[in-house]
Structure formats: C-alpha cells, structure tokens
N, C-alpha and C positions, 0 to 999 in steps of 0.2 A: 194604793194606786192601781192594784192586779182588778180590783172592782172596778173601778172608774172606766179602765177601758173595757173589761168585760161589759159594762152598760153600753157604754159609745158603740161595744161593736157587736150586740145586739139590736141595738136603734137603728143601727147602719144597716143590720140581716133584715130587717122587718120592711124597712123602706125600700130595698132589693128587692123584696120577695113580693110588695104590693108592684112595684115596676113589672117584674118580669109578668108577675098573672095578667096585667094588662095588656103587655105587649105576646103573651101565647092567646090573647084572648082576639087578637086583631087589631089593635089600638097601635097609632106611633107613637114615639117615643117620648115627642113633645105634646100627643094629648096625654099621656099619663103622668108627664110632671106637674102639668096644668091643673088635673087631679087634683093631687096631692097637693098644690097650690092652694086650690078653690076650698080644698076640706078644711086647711089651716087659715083661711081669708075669711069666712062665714062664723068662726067660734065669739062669742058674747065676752065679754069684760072677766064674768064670772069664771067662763071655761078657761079663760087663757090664765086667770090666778092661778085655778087649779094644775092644769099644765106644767107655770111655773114653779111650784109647791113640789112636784111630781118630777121634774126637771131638775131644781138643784137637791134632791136628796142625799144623790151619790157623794155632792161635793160637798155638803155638810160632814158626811162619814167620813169621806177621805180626810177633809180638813180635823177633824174631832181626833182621829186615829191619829195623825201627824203631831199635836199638840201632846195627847197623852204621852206621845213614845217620846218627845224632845222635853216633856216634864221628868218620864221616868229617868232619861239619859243628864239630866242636871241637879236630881235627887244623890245617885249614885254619886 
C-alpha cells in the first residue's frame, strides 16, 4: 500500500511541477490545465492502452502482495 501512494504522489509532484513551470512561465492557471487537457485529449487508441498498462501496475502489485500475505496468513 506504502507504493500505491508513493505512485499517486509522485503523479500528483509531476502534474504540480508541469502547472507551476507554466504558470512562472506567464500562463494562467486555466491555460495550463487546458494543457494538460489537450495533451491527454489528442493520444491514439494505442497510446491510451499503453497508459492504461502503465496506470494500473501499481494496482496489480499492491493487489498480488495483499493476496500473497492473506495466503501466507491462512497457511500458518
């Protein structure tokens, strides 16, 4: 679970840090979400698989590690 949010809240530092370069660059607030809109709005079929491939990794591991430890704990 310590990973899962370690991911979230690097995806959260990264989406921060594309904001703020925008807005020390001269941009408002709402042209730089718009951004970040447009970049996510234009990706192909292909790209967004990938994405999502890339997207739930974390939740695969968290979920795989939860299973293991609740098989070891009904071994025992």
């Amino acid at each position: 679970m310590k990973l899962l949010s370690l991911y979230f809240m690097l995806a959260f530092m990264s989406l921060l840090m594309a904001v703020i370069i925008d807005l020390l660059s001269g941009r408002t607030l709402s042209d730089s979400m718009r951004s970040i809109h447009a970049s996510f709005a234009v990706t192909s079929l292909q790209e967004s698989m990938v994405m999502f491939v890339f997207f739930s990794i974390p939740f695969v591991n968290a979920i795989t590690a939860y299973i293991r430890k609740r098989k070891h704990k009904s071994i025992k």
